[in-house]
C-alpha positions as CSV (number, residue, x, y, z in Angstrom):
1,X,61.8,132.4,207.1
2,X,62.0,129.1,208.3
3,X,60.9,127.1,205.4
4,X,63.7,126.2,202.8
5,X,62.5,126.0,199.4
6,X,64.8,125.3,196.1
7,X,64.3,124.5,192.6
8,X,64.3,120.9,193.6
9,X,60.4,121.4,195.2
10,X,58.5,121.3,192.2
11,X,55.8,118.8,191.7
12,X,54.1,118.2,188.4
13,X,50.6,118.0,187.7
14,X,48.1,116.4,185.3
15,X,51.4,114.9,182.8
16,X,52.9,118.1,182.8
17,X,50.3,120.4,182.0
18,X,51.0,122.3,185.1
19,X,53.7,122.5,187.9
20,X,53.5,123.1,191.8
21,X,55.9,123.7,194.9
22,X,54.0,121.6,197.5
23,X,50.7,120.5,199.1
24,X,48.1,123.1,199.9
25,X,46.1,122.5,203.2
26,X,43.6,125.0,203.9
27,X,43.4,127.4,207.1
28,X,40.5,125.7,208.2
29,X,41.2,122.3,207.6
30,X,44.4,122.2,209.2
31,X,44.3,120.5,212.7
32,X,46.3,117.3,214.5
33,X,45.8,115.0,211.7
34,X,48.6,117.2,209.6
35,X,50.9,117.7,213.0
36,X,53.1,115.0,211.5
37,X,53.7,117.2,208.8
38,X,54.8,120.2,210.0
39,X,56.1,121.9,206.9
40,X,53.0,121.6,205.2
41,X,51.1,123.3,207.9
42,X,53.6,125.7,207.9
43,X,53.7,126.3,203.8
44,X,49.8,126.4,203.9
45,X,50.3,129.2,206.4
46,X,52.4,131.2,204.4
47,X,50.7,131.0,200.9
48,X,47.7,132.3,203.2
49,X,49.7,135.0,204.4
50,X,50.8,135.8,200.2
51,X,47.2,136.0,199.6
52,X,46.7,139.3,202.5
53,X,49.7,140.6,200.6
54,X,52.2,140.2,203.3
55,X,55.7,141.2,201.9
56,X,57.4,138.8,203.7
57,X,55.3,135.7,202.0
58,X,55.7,137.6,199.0
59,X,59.4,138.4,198.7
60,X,59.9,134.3,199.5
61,X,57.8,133.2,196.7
62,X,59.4,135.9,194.4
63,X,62.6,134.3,194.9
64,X,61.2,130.9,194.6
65,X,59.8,131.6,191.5
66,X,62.4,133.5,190.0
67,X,65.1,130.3,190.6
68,X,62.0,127.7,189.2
69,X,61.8,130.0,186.2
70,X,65.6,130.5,185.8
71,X,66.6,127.1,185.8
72,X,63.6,125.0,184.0
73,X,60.9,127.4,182.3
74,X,64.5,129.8,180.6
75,X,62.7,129.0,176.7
76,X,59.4,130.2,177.7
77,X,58.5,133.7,177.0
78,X,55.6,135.4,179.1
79,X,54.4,134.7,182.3
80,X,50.4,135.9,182.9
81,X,49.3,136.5,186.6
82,X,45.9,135.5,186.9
83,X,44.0,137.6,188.7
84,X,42.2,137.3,192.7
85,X,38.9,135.5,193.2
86,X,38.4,139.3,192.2
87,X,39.1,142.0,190.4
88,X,38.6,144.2,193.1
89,X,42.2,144.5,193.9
90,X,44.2,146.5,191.3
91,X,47.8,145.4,192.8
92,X,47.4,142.1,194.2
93,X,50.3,139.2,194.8
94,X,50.2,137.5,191.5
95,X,50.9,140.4,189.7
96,X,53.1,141.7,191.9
97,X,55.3,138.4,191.9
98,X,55.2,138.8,188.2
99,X,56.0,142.4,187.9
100,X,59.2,141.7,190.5
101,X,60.1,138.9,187.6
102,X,59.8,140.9,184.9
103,X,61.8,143.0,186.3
104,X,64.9,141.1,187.3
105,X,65.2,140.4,183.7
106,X,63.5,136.6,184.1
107,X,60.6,136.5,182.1
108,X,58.3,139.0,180.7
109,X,54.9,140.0,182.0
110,X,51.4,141.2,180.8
111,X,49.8,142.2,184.2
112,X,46.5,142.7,182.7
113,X,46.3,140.1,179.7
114,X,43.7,138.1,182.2
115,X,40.8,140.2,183.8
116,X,37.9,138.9,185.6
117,X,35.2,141.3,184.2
118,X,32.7,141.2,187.7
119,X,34.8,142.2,190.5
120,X,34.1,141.5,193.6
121,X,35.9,142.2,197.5
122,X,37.9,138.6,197.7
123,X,36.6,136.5,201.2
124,X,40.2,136.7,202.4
125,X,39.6,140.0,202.6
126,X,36.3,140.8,203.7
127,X,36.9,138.2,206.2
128,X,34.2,136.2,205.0
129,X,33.5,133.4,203.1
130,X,32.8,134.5,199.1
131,X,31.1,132.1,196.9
132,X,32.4,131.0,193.8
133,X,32.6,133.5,190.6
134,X,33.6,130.9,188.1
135,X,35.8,131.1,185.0
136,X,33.0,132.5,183.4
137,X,34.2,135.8,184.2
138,X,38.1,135.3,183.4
139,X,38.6,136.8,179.9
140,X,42.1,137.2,177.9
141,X,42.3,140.9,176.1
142,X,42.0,141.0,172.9
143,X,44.7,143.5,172.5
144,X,47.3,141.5,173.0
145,X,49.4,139.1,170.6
146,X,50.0,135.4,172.1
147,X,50.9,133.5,168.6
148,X,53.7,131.3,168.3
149,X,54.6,132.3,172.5
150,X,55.3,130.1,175.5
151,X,53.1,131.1,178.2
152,X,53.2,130.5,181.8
153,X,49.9,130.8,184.0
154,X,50.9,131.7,187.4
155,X,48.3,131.4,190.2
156,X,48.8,130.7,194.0
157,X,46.6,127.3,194.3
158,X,45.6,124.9,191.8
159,X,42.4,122.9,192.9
160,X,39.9,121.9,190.5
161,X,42.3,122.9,187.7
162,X,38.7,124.7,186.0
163,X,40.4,127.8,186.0
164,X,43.7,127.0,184.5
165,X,42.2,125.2,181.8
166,X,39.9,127.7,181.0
167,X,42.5,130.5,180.6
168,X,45.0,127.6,178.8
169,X,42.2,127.1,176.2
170,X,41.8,130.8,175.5
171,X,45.7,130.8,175.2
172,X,45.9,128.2,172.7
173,X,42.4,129.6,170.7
174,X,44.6,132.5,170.2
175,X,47.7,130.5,168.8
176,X,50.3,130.5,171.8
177,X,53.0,127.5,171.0
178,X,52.6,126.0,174.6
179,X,51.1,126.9,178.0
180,X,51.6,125.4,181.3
181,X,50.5,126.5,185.0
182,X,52.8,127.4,187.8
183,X,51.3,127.4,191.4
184,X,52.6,127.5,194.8
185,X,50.2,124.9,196.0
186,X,47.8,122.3,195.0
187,X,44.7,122.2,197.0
188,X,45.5,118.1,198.9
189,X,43.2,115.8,197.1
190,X,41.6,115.4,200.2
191,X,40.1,118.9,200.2
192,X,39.1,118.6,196.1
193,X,35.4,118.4,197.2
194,X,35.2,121.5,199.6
195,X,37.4,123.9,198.0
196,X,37.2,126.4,194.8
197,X,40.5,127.3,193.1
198,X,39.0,130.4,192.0
């Protein structure tokens, strides 16, 4: 991996509400206007690569993540994956990420505290491209107890924010203390008007 990433590159959004490594340009947008920025074409690569599930991509952010979480997010005390555009995927890098941190003893996980409730096969995958679903579909399980908790919401790309707020507003409906977002990118503001974060 070419790209060095430390707990230094983290960016933060909408007065803290939510935090992000870097700029997120997408695959089709990219061409010689971003050559003079060659690590965020490469960056935008690889979160495009995370989302096929490469293990590579993958095991990079998992160690990103886990040193983020470490140093400045210690206090909080669950991190929630959001799922794909889909819920067609059962395993898919979000939760995988999160299961890795759980694991290492970082922070504990609730792979399937948000479920989108109308699956269908992600764009990325079927190789073409899906429309929306909306946060209509995003629901928080009843089962579980979020009172008095500080809560992560970790997704790969923040756009729009629609999503995140959503799912923050069911949190905080259901008592959690605090909830911020974690990303790996944030969809450049020159993009806002083509692209869905969800």
């Amino acid at each position: 991996m070419t790209l060095k990433y430390n707990i230094d590159n983290i960016n933060i959004g909408k007065n803290g509400e939510y935090f992000y490594v870097n700029d997120y340009i997408p695959a089709g947008k990219i061409s010689l206007k971003y050559s003079a920025a060659p690590d965020a074409v490469k960056y935008s690569r690889l979160i495009l690569r995370y989302k096929k599930a490469d293990n590579t991509a993958i095991t990079f952010f998992t160690r990103l993540l886990n040193n983020i979480i470490y140093n400045y997010f210690y206090f909080y005390d669950l991190i929630l994956p959001v799922p794909s555009s889909s819920s067609y995927l059962d395993c898919y890098p979000n939760n995988i990420v999160c299961l890795y941190l759980s694991a290492f003893g970082t922070i504990n996980t609730l792979r399937s505290a948000v479920v989108c409730d109308r699956g269908h096969k992600p764009g990325h995958i079927a190789g073409v491209t899906a429309k929306k679903r909306g946060s209509k579909y995003l629901c928080v399980k009843d089962k579980y107890d979020f009172k008095s908790k500080n809560i992560i919401v970790f997704d790969d790309i923040i756009t729009t924010g629609t999503t995140f707020n959503y799912i923050r507003e069911l949190l905080l409906k259901r008592e959690a203390n605090s909830v911020i977002g974690l990303f790996l990118g944030r969809t450049r503001c020159d993009f806002l008007f083509q692209q869905e974060d969800f």
